[in-house]
N, C-alpha and C positions, 0 to 999 in steps of 0.2 A: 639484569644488566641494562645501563642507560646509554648504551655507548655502542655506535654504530663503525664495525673495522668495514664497510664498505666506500667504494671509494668511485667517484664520475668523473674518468680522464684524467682530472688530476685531483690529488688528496687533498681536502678543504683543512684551512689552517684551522677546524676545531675536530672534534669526532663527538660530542657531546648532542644526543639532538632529545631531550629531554630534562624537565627539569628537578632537580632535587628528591628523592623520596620520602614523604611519612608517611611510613605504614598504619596503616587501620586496620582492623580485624573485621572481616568477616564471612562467619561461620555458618556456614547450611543445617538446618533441624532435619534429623531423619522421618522420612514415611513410615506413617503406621502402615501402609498396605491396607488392600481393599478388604480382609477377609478380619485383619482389627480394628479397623474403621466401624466395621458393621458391629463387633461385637461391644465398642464403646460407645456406639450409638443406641447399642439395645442395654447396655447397660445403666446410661443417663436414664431411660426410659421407664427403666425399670423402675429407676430409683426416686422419678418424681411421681409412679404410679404407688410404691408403697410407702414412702414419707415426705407428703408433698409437702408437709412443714418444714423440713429441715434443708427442702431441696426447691426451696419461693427463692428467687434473687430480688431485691431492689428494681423496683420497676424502672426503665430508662426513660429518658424523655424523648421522644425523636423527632427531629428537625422536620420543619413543613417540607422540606422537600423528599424526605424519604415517608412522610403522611401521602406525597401524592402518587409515590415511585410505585407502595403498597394499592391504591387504587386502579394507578393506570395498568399494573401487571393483572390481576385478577380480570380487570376490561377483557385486557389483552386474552387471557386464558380462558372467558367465557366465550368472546370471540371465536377462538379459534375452536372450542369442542362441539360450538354451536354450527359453524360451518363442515364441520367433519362431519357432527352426524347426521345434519342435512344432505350432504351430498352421497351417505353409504344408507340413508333413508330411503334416498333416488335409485339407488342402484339396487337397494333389496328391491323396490315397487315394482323394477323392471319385466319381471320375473313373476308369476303367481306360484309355480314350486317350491319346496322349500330348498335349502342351503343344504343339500345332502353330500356329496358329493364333496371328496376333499380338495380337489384344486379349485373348484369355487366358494369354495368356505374359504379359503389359504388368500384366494383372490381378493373376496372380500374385506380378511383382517388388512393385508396386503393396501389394498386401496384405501383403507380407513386412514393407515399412517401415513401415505404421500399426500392423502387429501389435507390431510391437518399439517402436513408440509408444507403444502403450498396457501394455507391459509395462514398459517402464521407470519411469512413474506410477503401475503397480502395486506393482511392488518397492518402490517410493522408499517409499509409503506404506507397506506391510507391515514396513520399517526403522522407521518411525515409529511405529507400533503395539507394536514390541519396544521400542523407547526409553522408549516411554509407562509400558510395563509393568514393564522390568529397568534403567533406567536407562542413562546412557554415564558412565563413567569417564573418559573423556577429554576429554570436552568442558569448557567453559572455565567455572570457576568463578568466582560473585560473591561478591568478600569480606563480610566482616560489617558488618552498620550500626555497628556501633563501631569499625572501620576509621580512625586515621586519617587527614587529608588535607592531604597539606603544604599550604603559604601556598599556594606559587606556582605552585600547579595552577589557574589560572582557565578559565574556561570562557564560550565567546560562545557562545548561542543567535544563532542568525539565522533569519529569517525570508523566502526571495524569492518575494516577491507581485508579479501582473501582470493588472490587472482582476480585482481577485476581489471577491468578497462581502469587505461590511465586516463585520460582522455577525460571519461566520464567525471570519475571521481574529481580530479584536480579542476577541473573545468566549474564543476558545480557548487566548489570550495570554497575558489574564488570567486565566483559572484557573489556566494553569501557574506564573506568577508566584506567585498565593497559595499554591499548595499548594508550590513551591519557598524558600517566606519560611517556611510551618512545619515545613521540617527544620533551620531555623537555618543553613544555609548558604548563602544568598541573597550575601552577601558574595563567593562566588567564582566569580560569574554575572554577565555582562552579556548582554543585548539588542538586537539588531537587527535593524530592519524593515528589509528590501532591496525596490526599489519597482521597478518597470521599468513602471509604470503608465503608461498615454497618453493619460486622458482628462483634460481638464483640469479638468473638475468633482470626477470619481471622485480624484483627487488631494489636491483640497481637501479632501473628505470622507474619507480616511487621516490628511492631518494634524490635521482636527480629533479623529478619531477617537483619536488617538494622544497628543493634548493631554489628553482626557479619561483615556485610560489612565493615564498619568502621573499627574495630580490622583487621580486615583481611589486607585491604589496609596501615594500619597504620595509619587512619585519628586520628585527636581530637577530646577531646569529646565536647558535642557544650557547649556554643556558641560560639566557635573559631571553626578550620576545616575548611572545604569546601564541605561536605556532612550532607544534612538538610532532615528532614521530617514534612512533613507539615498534621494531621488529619484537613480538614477542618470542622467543626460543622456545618454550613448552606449549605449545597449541593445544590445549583441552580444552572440551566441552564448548567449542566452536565459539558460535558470537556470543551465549551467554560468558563462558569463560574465561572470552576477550574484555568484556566491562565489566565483569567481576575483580579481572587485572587490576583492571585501569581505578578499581574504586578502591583497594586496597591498598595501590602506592599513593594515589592521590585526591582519592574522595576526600575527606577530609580537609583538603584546602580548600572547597568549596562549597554554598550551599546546593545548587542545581545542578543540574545535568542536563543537555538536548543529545538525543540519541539519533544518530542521522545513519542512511542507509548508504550505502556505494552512490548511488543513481540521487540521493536529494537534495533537494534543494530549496531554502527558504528566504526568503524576505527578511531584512535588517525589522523592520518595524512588526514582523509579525513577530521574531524572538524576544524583542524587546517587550511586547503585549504579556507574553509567556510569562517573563517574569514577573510583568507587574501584578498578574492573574494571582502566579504564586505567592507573592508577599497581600496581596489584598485576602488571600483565601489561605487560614494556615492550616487545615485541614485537608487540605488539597493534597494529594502525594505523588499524582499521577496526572497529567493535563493533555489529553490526547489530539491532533488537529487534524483534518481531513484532506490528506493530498491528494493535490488533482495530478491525473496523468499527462504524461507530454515526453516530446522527445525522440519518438518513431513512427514512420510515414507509412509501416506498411496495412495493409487491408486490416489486419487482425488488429494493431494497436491504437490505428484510428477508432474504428468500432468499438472497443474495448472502452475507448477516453470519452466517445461520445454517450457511451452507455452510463458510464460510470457519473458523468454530467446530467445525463437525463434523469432517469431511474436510480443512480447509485447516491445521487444527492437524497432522494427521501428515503429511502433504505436508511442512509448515516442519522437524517434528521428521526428518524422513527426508533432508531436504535437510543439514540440520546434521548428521546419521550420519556421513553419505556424504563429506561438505565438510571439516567439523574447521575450519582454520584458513588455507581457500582458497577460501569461504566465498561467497555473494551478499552485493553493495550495492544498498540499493532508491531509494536520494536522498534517504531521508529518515527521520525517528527513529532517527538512528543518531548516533553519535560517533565525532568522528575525529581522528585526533593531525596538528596542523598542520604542523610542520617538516617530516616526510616528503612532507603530501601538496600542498605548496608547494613541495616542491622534486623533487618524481617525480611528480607527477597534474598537471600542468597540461598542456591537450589543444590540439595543432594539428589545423586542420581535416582532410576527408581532400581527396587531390587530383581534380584531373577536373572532370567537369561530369554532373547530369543529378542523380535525385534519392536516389544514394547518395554523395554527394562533399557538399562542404561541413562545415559545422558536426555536431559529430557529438550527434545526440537522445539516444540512450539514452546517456547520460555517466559513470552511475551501474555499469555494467557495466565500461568500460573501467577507471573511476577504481582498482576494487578489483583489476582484473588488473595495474595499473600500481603499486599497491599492494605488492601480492603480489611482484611483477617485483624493489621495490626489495628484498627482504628482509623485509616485516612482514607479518602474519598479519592476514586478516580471516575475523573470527567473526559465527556467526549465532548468538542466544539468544533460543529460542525460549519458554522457558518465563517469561522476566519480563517481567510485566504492567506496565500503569501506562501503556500506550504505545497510543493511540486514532486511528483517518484516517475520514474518510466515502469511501465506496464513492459509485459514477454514481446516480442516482436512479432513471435509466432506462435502456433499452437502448441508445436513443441515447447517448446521453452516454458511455457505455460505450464502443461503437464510437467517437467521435469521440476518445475517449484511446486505444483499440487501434488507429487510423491513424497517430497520432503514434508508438506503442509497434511497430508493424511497422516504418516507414521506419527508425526506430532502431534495432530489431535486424538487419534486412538491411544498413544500414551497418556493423552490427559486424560480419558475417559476413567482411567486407575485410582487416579485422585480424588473422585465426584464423593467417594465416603471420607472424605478426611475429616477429620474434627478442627471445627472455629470456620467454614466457610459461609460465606453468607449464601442464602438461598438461591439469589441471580446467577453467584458462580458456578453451583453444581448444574442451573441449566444451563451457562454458558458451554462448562463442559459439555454436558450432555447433547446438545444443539452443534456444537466445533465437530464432532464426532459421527455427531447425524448428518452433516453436512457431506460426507463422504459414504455412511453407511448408503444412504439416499439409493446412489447408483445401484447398488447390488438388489436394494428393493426392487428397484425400477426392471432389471434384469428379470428378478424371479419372478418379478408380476407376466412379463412375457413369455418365459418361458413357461409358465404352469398354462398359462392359456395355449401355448405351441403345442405342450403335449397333452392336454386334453383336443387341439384339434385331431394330432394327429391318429389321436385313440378311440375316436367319435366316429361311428356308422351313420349316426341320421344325418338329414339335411338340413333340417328345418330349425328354424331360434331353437324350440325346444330340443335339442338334442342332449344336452347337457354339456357343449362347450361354452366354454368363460368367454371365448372370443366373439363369437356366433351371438353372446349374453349381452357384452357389451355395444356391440353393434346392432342390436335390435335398443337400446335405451332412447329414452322417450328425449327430446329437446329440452327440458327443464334442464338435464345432469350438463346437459354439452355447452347449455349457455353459461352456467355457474362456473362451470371447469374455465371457457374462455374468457368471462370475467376476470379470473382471479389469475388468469396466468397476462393479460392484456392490460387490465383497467391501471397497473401502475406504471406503465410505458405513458397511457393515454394521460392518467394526471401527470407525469413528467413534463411532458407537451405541452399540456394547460399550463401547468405552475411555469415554464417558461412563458408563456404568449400572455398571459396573465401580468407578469411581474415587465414586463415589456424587453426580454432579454432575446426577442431570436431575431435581432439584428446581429447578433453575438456569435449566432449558428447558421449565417445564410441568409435567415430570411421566415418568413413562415413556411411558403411552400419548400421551400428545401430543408424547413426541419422539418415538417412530416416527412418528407423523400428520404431524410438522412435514419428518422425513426423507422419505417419500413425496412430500408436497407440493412440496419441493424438488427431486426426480429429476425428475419428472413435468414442473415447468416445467424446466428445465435439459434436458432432451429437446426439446422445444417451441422452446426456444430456439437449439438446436444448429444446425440445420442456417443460422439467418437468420443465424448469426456465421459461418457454413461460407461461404456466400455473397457476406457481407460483406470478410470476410479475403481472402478470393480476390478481390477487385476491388481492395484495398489492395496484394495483391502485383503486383497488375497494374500498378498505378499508380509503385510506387516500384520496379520493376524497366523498365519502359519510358520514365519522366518524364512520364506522364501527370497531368494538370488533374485531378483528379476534385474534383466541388463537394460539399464534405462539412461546411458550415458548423455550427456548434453550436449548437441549438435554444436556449429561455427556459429560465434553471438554475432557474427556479421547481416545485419539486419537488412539487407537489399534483397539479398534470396536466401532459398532453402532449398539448399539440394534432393535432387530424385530421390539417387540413393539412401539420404536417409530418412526421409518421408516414408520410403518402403522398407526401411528396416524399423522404423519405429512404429508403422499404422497400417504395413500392408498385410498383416495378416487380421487387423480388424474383418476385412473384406469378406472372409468364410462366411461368417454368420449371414451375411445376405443369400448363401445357397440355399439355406434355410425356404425362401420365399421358392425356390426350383422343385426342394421339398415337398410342401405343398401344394404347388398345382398339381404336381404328379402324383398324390393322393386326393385328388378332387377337390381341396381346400382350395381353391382360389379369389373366393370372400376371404377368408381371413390372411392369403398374403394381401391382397389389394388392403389389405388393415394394416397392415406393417409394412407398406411400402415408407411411409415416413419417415422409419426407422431402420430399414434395410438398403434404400440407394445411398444416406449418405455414409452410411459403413463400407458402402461397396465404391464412394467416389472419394475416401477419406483419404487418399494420399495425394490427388488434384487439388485436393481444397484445401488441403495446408500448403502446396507448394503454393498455386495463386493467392491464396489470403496472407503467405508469410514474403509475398514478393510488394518492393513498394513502386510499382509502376501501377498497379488498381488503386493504390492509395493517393497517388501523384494525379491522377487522372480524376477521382472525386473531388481530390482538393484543387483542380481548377476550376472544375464545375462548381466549387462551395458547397460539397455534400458529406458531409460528418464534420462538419466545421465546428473547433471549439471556442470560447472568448480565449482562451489564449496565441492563437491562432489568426483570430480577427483582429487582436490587439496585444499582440505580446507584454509580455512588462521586462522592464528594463534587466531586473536580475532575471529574467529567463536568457534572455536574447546575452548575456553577459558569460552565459553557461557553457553555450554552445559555442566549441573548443574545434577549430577546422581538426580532421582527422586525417588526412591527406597528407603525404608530404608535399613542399613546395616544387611549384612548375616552374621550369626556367622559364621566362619573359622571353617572346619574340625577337630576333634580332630589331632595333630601331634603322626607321628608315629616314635618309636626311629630310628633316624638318623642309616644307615647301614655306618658299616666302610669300609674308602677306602683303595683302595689298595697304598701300598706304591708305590710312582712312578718310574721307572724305570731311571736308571742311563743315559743312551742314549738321551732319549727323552726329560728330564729336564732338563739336559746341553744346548738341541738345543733349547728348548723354552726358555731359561737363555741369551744364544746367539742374540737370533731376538731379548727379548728385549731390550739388552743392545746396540745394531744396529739400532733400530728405534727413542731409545732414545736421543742416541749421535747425531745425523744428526742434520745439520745446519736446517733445516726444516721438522719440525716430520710428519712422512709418514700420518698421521693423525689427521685429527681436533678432537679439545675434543666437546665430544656431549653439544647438548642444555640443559641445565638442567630440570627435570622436568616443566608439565602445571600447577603443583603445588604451583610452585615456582616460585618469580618474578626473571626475573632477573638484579636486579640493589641492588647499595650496600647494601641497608638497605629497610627502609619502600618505597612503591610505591607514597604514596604522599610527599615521602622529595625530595627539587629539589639541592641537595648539588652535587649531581652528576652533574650539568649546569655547562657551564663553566661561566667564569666571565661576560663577556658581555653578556651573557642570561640571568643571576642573576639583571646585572644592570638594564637592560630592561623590568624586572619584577614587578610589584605594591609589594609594603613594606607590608606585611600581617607578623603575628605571627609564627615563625616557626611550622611547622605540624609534627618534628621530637618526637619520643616518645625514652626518654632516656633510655640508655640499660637496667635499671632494670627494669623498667615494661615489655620492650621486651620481655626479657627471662620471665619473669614470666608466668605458667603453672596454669589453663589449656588457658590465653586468647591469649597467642600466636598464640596457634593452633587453627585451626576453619575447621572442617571437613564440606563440603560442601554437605554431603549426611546425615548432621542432619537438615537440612531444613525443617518445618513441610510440611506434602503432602497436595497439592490444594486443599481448600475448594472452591467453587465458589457458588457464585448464577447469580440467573438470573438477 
């Protein structure tokens, strides 16, 4: 259905808010499943062991960038075995008995895999740090803004929203639209809202919300225009099922696609890059861009933005090193070429029952390995900006997307035998998946060393506890270990002060201040995600209920109550440390204090970190400062949609009279401005005109302002001019953007 019976106060004289359908097909391939995965794997295997003549393929040629994709990975993985068994080298030295004992044997394997955890996060960054510095030659180049751009390269923006803040969404819309009308290419862009909304109010309040957008921008009413709203009626398979919709009524009017989240927000000139990207690279299928976060003041998501700026830029740029053009998809601010991924990314669920089967969550992982599968390349470009998401506000909210983001990568972990995937993808998976298993490591390493304290008679190092073991280790293991968990915070630092950007952050002294303050809580917070994740794997590998509902998105506080019903039983496990003194261990709680107070302060420390009065309070100090922050850009500040209803204004008090002005003084002000005026060049530019107001002749989606060879180059579409009498017409000219109804959300 394209046809919307809802109705805002009064019924709009069309009902139509979409355009036209041609259906496209496209159809999901079924899983072999991991246990025939394996057996067609051992089958190929077999068969180019006993007739490797009939089973030679044509050798391929392969592009210098995947010559170097092949070198920097094996770096990469000598690196990392290199540092692993360096540091479980350290750890057998410690010791001159042997490994008898099973919780130190358990310990050992145990350590070997989080060491080479966190070596491979080191590497990754340390590649990013050399990027930063010497650049990549191979990675994928963005043509020039004078590029041009055939007709019939169009492009849908989509949007799938499902109870979200109105506010957000519309808010973020609209900027991109404006700042997408002043590169003059507005012409090869349409829009559309994808809804899977269920409340029937929150429904109403999109489409008015969407009415208003249109008015506001100057759009038509549909089914002409270029901004559409789509309520879908059958809700499956969540956001993949939402763009799956959307590509099968109207993929095929298009070549591109940008996939935008509730919360993002891009630059006119960065989607325009996108495209050109894509038409300059046809092998391209998938062009992924690195949003920076923005948007919430409280403690958690300052930190979060400033991390993600510091450390989370080389992290992106090391991932692109390493990746080249087999790259991550993240679901969103990206662009992607539709005929491929219409006819190779459409996903059947997985088989089975329980809560790794079904619809598959992380979709966004599969899509690019199915991508890759078909033959096209997907890239990460880390370095162009323009591309903005809001981070959780709090901790919570956090966890409640890392419970969705774990069942989805243990799902993917299913896949890692499929046949046709390229090598990168199965460690993707396998690493998307480790990235949660992590926690539960991290748990049982503790725990086997708790219960061998608390099973151990001696006193002494040698007694045969892991904890007692580890704590007698010699300063080699402890300096390696804080190496590699520090030195990419500290090149983040550098690669700022270096490139001359912590004017951007405060300052120098306040970006170390702002770096400290960041470890410090990200320590704090560690072990509550350590605990958390590990009750998520619990859940999606058993089919376990776990009630994890999502608190109020109201981003100023976080109530007690549900601090304590979401983290107050983390706190147990600190009795653990009571434990042990009261069995004479109290070396080894004084070893787990790190890891025992903030379990036991973990419902203070998300109510203070998810409140924004610590966040308001650094940021007048200039401490977690980001360049967006120091220098907003115009589609940011464009974004942000008051959320407030409007205050009634003060009663006015009668106006006091002035004094007549003095004969002297208004001659000399009469003077300057008769002097500033005349000058071949006025002493002063006239200001920007209000954020209120566009500024181009008329409506933002008329392209009459192009010049003629932009016009020519553009697809013949209906003019989107709205003639001057309905313009002036009052009240729908104006559209106050603090009448927005307030966020209804659910869970």
């Amino acid at each position: 259905m394209n046809r919307s019976t809802m109705s805002v106060r009064t019924a709009p004289p069309w009902v139509d808010t979409a355009p036209p359908i041609t259906r496209s097909p496209m159809k999901p391939r079924p899983w072999l499943g991991f246990t025939r995965s394996l057996m067609h794997a051992l089958w190929h295997a077999l068969w180019h062991l006993l007739w490797p003549a009939r089973a030679a393929r044509t050798p391929i040629a392969w592009a210098p960038w995947q010559q170097a994709a092949t070198r920097r990975r094996r770096t990469l993985l000598a690196a990392v075995l290199l540092l692993s068994a360096g540091g479980t080298a350290l750890l057998l030295s410690a010791h001159q008995r042997p490994v008898d004992a099973w919780p130190r044997a358990l310990q050992v394997v145990l350590f070997a895999l989080l060491f080479a955890w966190v070596s491979a996060s080191f590497v990754t960054a340390l590649m990013g740090a050399w990027v930063l510095w010497r650049g990549d030659g191979h990675a994928l180049t963005v043509p020039s803004a004078y590029t041009p751009i055939d007709a019939q390269a169009r492009t849908a923006l989509i949007v799938p929203i499902c109870n979200e803040d109105i506010a957000t969404v519309f808010g973020g819309l609209r900027a991109t639209c404006e700042s997408l009308a002043a590169t003059g290419a507005l012409r090869l862009f349409d829009v559309y809202i994808l809804s899977d909304t269920t409340d029937p109010a929150l429904r109403r309040a999109e489409v008015e919300a969407w009415e208003k957008l249109r008015v506001l921008l100057g759009d038509e009413a549909p089914p002409g225009g270029r901004i559409f709203y789509r309520l879908r009626r059958r809700r499956t398979r969540r956001k993949a099922g939402n763009v799956a919709d959307f590509c099968r009524r109207w993929g095929r009017n298009y070549r591109y696609m940008v996939v935008l989240d509730a919360d993002s927000v891009m630059s006119g000139s960065t989607l325009v890059s996108l495209v050109r990207t894509m038409e300059a690279h046809p092998r391209a299928g998938i062009v992924q861009t690195l949003p920076m976060a923005c948007g919430h003041d409280t403690l958690h998501a300052r930190a979060q933005a400033f991390a993600a700026r510091i450390t989370g830029r080389l992290f992106a740029l090391g991932l692109a090193y390493w990746q080249l053009g087999e790259s991550h998809y993240w679901g969103h601010n990206a662009i992607i070429r539709l005929q491929p991924f219409m006819q190779h990314c459409a996903l059947a669920p997985l088989p089975g029952r329980g809560g790794l089967s079904g619809d598959i969550l992380s979709h966004d992982f599969v899509e690019a390995a199915l991508m890759r599968r078909a033959g096209y390349e997907v890239w990460l470009i880390p370095g162009l900006g323009g591309s903005w998401e809001q981070h959780p506000p709090n901790l919570l909210d956090e966890l409640q997307r890392d419970r969705r983001w774990c069942q989805g990568n243990l799902q993917n972990a299913r896949l890692i035998a499929e046949p046709g995937w390229r090598p990168v993808h199965r460690v993707m998976f396998g690493t998307a998946a480790m990235a949660y298993l992590v926690a539960p490591l991290w748990l049982a390493f503790v725990v086997t060393g708790v219960q061998s304290a608390l099973s151990s008679t001696a006193a002494g190092p040698d007694s045969g506890s892991p904890l007692r073991w580890i704590g007698s280790l010699t300063g080699g293991l402890w300096a390696l270990t804080l190496s590699l968990l520090l030195l990419p915070r500290l090149l983040g630092v550098l690669a700022v002060i270096l490139r001359r950007e912590q004017r951007s952050f405060g300052g120098t002294p306040r970006l170390f201040a702002g770096a400290l303050i960041e470890l410090l809580l990200s320590t704090l917070q560690a072990p509550v995600r350590m605990v958390a994740h590990s009750l998520f794997v619990l859940g999606a590998l058993t089919g376990l209920h776990l009630d994890w509902r999502s608190p109020s998105r109201d981003a100023s506080a976080v109530r007690w109550r549900d601090a304590i019903a979401r983290v107050g039983l983390f706190a147990l496990p600190a009795l653990a440390g009571g434990v042990l003194v009261a069995h004479g261990e109290g070396f080894t709680a004084a070893l787990l204090t790190p890891l025992l107070l903030p379990l036991l302060l973990a419902v203070p420390l998300v109510v203070i970190t998810g409140s924004e009065q610590p966040g308001l309070a650094l940021r007048r100090h200039r401490l977690l400062l980001v360049p967006e922050e120091h220098g907003p850009p115009r589609t940011l500040l464009r974004s942000r949609v008051p959320r407030s209803a409007p205050v009634d204004p003060p009663p006015r008090r009668a106006p006091r009279p002035r004094p007549l002005p003095r004969p002297l003084p208004a001659f000399a002000a009469t003077c300057a401005m008769l002097f500033a005026t005349l000058l071949p060049r006025p002493l002063a530019t006239p200001p920007e005109p209000p954020l209120s107001e566009p500024n181009w002749p008329s409506s933002l989606m008329d392209t009459r302002h192009l010049d003629t060879a932009a016009k020519d180059a553009l697809p013949t579409r209906k003019a989107a001019l709205r003639d001057s009498a309905r313009r002036k017409r009052a009240p729908a000219a104006v559209v106050s953007e603090s009448s927005y109804p307030p966020p209804q959300l659910r869970d």
